[in-house]
Every structure is written in structure tokens, then in C-alpha cells.
N, C-alpha and C positions, 0 to 999 in steps of 0.2 A: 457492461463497462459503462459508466457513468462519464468518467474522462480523464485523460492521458496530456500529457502534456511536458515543457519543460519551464522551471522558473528558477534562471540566473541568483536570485543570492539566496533564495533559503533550499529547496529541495531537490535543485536540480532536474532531472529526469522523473516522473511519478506517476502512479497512475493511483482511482479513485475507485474501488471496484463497488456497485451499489447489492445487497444483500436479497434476493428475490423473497418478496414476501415477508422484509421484516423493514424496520425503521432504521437499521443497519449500514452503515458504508464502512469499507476497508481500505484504507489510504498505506499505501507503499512509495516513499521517496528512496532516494542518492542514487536510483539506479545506473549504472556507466553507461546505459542507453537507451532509446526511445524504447517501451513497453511491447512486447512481442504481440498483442492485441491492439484494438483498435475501438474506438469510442463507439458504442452502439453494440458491440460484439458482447456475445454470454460467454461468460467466464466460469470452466465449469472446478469443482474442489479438485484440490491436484496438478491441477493446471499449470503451468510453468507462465507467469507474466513478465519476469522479469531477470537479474542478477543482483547482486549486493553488488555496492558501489559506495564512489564517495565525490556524486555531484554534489552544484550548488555549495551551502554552508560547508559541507561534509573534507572541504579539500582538505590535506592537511592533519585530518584525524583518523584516516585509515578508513580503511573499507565498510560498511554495514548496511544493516538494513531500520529505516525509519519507518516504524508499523504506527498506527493509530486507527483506533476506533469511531466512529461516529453513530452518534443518534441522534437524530432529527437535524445533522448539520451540525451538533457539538460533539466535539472529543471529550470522552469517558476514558477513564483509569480502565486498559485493559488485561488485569492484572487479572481478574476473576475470573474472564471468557478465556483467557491462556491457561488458566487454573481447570478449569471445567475441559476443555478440548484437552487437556494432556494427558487425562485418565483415561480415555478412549487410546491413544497413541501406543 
């Protein structure tokens, strides 16, 4: 786990999970509460880190989940990695 945290107006409750062994981080915000892990903790696939929610910006618009990808620190379109994991599913 990379880091967890809360931030008042845009994502509320979130956490930042870093990808072992790749350029990789996995960002989950709105959750309804603090991240069931802990900064420093491995996060293994499968894992339960969190709940849909709708902290921060999210009030207002109903419940979900805010996914994003990163590489090297930027957020990438994760439209091809959700494409490529779904065929496994």
C-alpha cells in the first residue's frame, strides 16, 4: 500500500495501491471509510480494501467507485487494462 488517506473536496476517503514489480499504482477513492488496510501493508489480488461510496466530490451523486490507473505518477485511460483483465474473468 502506497497510501491511504482522506481528502475533503475531491475524493474523500482513498486509498493508492502501488503495483509490485511494475510502474503501476491503483487509485480507489469515494470510499464511506477509511481503507480496511494500512500504508506500508501488501495488498494481495482479491483483497477486500475498501466499499463503494460517495465521499468528498462524490456527495450528492450516489454511490461508486473512482478507479484510476497510474504510471510513473500519471493517470492512463484504463480502459485496455479492464479490457485485457476481463477476458480472464
Amino acid at each position: 500500500m502506497r497510501s491511504v488517506g482522506f481528502d475533503p473536496v475531491l475524493y474523500g476517503n482513498y486509498a493508492l495501491v502501488h503495483g509490485e514489480g511494475e510502474k503501476r499504482s491503483y487509485f480507489y477513492a469515494h470510499m464511506p471509510r477509511p481503507a480496511l488496510v494500512r500504508k506500508g501493508e501488501w495488498v494481495f489480488e482479491g483483497e477486500r480494501i475498501g466499499a463503494v461510496g460517495e465521499t468528498g466530490n462524490a456527495v450528492g451523486t450516489g454511490c461508486h467507485l473512482h478507479f484510476e490507473i497510474h504510471v510513473n505518477g500519471v493517470p492512463i485511460d484504463p480502459l485496455p487494462s479492464l479490457t485485457r483483465w476481463g477476458r480472464w474473468s
